[in-house]
C-alpha positions in Angstrom: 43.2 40.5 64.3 45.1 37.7 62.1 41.2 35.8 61.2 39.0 36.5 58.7 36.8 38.1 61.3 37.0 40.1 64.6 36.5 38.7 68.3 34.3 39.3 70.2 36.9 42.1 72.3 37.7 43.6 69.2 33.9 44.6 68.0 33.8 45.9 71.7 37.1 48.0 71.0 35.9 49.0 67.3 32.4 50.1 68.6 32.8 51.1 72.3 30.0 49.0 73.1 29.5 46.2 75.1 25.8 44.8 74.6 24.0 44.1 71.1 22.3 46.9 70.2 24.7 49.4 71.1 27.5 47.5 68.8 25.3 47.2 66.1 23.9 50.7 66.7 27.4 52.4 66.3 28.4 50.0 63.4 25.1 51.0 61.5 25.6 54.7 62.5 29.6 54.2 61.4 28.6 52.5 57.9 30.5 49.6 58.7 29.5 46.6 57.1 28.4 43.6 59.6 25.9 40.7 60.0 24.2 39.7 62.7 24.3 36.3 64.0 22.0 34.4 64.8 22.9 34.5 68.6 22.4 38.7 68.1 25.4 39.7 67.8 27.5 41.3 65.1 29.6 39.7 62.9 32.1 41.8 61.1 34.9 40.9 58.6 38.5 42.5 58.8 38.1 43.5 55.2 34.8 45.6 56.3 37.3 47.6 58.4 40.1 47.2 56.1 39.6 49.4 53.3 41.4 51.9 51.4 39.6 54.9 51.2 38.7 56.3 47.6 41.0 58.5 46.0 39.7 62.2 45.7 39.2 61.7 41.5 37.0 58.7 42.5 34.6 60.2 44.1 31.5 62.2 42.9 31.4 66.0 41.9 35.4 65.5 41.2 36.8 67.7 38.8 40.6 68.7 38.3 41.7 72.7 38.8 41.7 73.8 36.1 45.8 76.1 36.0 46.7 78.6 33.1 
């Protein structure tokens, strides 16, 4: 994985899929973000599987403990 994108193999390793509509079926499912090409296939970036999840005080409905 040293491109901007992942091969071919490596969607099938991400996904467990082999065919079109069952990798973009489990990317969709997985809320990874991809494109698909114009051959049908899914396109994904390494930075759409390369993120840092938010810290817990980023996200939503967040609010520290109150101690005293």
């Amino acid at each position: 994985m040293s491109s901007m994108f992942l091969t071919h193999e490596e969607v099938c390793d991400l996904t467990g899929a082999r065919t079109k509509a069952g990798q973009i079926e489990t990317l969709k499912r997985n809320g990874i973000r991809h494109a698909v090409k114009r051959n049908g296939w899914p396109s994904v970036t390494t930075a759409a599987i390369i993120q840092t999840q938010p810290a817990a005080q980023d996200q939503p409905g967040w609010k520290p403990r109150k101690t005293g």
